[in-house]
N, C-alpha and C positions, 0 to 999 in steps of 0.2 A: 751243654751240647750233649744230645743223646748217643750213646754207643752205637748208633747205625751211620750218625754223622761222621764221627770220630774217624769210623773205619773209612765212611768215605772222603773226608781228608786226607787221612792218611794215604790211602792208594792214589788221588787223584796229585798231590803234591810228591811221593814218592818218599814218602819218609818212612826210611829202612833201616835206621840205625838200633841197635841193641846195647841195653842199659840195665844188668840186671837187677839193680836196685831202684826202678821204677818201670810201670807199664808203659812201653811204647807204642806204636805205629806197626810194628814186626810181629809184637806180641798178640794184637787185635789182629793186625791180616792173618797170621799164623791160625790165630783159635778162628778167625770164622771161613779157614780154608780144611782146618778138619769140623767143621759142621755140614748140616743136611746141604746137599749141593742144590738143589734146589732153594732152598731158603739164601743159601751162599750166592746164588745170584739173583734173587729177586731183589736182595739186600745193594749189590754192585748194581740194580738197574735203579736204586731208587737213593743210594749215597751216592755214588758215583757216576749216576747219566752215562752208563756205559752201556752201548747202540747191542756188542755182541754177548752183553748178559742176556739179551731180550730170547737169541735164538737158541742158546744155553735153555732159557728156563723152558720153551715153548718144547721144544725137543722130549726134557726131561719132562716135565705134565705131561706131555701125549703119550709117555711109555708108559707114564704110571695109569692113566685112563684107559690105554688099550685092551679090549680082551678080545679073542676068538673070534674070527669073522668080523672084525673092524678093517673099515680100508685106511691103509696109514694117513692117506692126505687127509680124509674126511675127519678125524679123530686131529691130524694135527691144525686143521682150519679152528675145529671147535676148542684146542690147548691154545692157540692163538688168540680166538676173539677173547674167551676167560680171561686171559693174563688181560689184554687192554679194559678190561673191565673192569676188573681189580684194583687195575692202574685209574681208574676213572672212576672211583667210587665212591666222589662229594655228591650229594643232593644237589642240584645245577641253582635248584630255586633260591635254598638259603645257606648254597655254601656250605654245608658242612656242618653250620653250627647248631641246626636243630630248630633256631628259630628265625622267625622274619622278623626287622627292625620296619617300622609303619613309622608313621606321621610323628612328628614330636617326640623322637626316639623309645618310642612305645615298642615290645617286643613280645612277638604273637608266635604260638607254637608254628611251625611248618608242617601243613596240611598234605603237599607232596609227598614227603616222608614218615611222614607221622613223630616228628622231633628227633627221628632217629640220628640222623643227618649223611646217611646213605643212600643210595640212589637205586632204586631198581631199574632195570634195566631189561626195556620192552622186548618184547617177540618181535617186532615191525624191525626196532635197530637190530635184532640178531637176524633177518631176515637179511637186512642192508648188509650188513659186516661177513654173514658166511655164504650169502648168493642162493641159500636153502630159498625149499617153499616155507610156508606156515605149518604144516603136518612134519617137516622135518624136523623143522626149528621144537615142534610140541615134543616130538620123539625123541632128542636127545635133551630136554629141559632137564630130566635126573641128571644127567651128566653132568650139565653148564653146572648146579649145582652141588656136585661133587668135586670139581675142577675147582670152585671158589672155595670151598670147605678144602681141598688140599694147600693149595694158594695162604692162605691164610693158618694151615698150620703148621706150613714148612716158614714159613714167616715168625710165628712164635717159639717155633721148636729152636731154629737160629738163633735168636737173641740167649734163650735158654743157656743152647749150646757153648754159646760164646760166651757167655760169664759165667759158666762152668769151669771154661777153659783156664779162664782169666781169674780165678777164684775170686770173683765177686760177692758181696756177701758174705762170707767165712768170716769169722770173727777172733 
C-alpha cells in the first residue's frame, strides 16, 4: 500500500493512537499536516474522497494563480476546472495504460495520447466546464497550464515532505 493510501486509511478509519516504536496513522497524518497544504489536500481529496479538500485545494490554486487585475471568480472558475482536470487525467481511449489491447490480445500503442496514457484535454470541454468563449478559453491556456504544473508539484513536493517527516529512507 502506497504512503498516500496509508494516510488515507488512516484518517478515514481514525486511527490515532501513538506508538513510539513504530510509524503510525498519527505519525503520517501529523507529517502530511506539516507538508505543502495544497499537496495536503489534494492528497485528502484522493486518499480519503474527502468532498471539503476539493474547496480547500480550489481556493488555495486560485491564490497562488492570482495576480493583479484578476477577477477572483474568474481565476477561481479556471483553479476549479484545473483541479477536475488533474483529477481526470487517464487517456478515456486506453485507460491510462498507453496502449490499446485489439483482437487476439494483440496490444497497439494509443494513438489518442501517443502511449503517454494522459489525456489532453480540449478547448470545446474547457469552454463546457468554465461557460468562457473560445478567445477566453485561448487567453488563459498559459494558465490552465501553470495550474496543472502546480497541481502536480504540490502533489510531489507532499509525498517528499511526508517522508521526510517520517524519515524515510535514512539508513
Amino acid at each position: 500500500m502506497s504512503l498516500r493510501e496509508l494516510i488515507g486509511v488512516d484518517i478515514s478509519k481514525g486511527r490515532l493512537k501513538q506508538n513510539p516504536r513504530e510509524e503510525t496513522g498519527t505519525d503520517r497524518i501529523g507529517a502530511l499536516g506539516l507538508s505543502d497544504p495544497l499537496g495536503a489536500a489534494l492528497w485528502r481529496i484522493t486518499g480519503d474522497h474527502d468532498a471539503r479538500a476539493v474547496k480547500v485545494a480550489i481556493e488555495i490554486l486560485a491564490h497562488r494563480l492570482r495576480k493583479a487585475g484578476d477577477g477572483r471568480r474568474l481565476i477561481a472558475k479556471l483553479a476549479e476546472v484545473a483541479l477536475w482536470e488533474w483529477l481526470n487525467d487517464k487517456c478515456r481511449k486506453c485507460g491510462g495504460r498507453g496502449f490499446v489491447i485489439q483482437e487476439h490480445d494483440v496490444r497497439t500503442a494509443c494513438v489518442k495520447c501517443n502511449s503517454t496514457g494522459i489525456r489532453r484535454h480540449a478547448d470545446t470541454e474547457r469552454e463546457r466546464s468554465t461557460g468562457w468563449t473560445a478567445g477566453m478559453v485561448r487567453k488563459f491556456e498559459a494558465r490552465f497550464a501553470l495550474a496543472h504544473e502546480m497541481l502536480i508539484a504540490a502533489d510531489v513536493r507532499v509525498g517528499y515532505q511526508v517522508q521526510r517527516q517520517l524519515e524515510r529512507g535514512r539508513r
